[in-house]
C-alpha positions as CSV (number, residue, x, y, z in Angstrom):
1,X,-7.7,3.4,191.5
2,X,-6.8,1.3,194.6
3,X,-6.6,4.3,196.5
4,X,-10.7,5.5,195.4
5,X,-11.3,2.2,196.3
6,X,-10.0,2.0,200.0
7,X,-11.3,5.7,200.2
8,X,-15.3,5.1,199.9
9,X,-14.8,2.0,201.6
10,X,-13.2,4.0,204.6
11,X,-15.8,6.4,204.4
12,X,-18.9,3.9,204.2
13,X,-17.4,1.5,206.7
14,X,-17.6,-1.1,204.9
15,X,-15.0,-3.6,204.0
16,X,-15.1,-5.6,200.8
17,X,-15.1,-9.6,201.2
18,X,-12.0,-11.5,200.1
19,X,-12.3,-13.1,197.0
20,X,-11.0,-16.3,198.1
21,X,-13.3,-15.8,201.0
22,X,-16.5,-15.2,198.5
23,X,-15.6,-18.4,196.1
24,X,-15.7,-20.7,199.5
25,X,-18.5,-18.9,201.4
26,X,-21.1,-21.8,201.2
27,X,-23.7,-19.3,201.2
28,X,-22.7,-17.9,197.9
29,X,-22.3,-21.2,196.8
30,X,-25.1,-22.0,197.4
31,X,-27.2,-18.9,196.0
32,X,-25.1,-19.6,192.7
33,X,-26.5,-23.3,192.7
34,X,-30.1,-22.3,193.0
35,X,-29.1,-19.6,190.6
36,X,-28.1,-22.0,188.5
37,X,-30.9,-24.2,189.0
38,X,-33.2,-21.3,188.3
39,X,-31.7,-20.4,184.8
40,X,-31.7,-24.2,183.9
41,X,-35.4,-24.7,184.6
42,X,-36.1,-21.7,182.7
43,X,-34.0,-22.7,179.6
44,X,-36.3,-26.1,179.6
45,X,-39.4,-24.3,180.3
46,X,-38.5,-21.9,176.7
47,X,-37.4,-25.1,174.7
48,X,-41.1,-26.9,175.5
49,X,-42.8,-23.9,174.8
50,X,-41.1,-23.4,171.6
51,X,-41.9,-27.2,171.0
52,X,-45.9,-27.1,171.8
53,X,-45.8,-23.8,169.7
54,X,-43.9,-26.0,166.5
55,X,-46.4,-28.4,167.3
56,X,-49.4,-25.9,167.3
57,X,-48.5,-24.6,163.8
58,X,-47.9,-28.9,162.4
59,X,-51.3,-28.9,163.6
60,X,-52.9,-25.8,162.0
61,X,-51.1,-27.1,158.4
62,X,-52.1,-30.5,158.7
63,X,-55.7,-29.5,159.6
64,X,-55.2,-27.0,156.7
65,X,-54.5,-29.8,154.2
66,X,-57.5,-32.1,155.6
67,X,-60.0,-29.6,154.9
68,X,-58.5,-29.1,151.2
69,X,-58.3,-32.6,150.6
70,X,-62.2,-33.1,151.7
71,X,-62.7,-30.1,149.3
72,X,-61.3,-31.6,146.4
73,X,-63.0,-35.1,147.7
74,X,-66.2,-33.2,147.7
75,X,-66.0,-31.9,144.3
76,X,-64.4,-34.8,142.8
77,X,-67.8,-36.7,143.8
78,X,-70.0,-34.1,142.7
79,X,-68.6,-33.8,140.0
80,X,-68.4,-38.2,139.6
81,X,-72.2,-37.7,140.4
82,X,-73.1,-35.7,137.9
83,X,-71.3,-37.8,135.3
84,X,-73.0,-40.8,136.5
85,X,-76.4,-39.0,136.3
86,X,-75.6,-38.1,132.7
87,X,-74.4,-41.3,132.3
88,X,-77.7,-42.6,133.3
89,X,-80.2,-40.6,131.6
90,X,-77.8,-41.4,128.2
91,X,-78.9,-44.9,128.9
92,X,-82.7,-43.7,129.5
93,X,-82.5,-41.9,126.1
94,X,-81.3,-45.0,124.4
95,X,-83.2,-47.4,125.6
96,X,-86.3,-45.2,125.2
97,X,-85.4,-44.1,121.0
């Protein structure tokens, strides 16, 4: 294997870095930092969205269940009103017999 190796490197001309000499080369270092950096922002930038997209759908459902609750408010006082308005013409009827 060795010797495939050190055969296409003899025939492009091109030696292989050390790899003590990559680990301290402050320019791969530094790539890997910002690399670093990079992947770090991006891992932040997916956990907000996936928080403002939880929070989107805790919106929608809470919305959800104020419109059903006015619902039932809004039949619950027609329904109160029409009890009262029986209510009252009951009254009517009795005072006027």
């Amino acid at each position: 294997m060795t010797d495939m190796l050190s055969a296409s490197n003899m025939s492009t001309g091109v030696i292989p870095p050390h790899p003590t000499t990559q680990a301290n080369d402050p320019y791969q270092i530094q790539a890997r930092l910002l690399q670093e950096r990079i992947d770090k922002h991006h891992a932040n930038k997916e956990r907000q969205q996936e928080r403002v997209n939880e929070r989107i759908i805790l919106d929608k459902l809470m919305l959800q269940a104020y419109y059903e609750r006015l619902d039932r408010l809004a039949t619950y006082n027609a329904q109160a009103q029409l009890v009262s308005a029986q209510a009252e013409q009951g009254t009517v009827l009795d005072i006027g017999v």
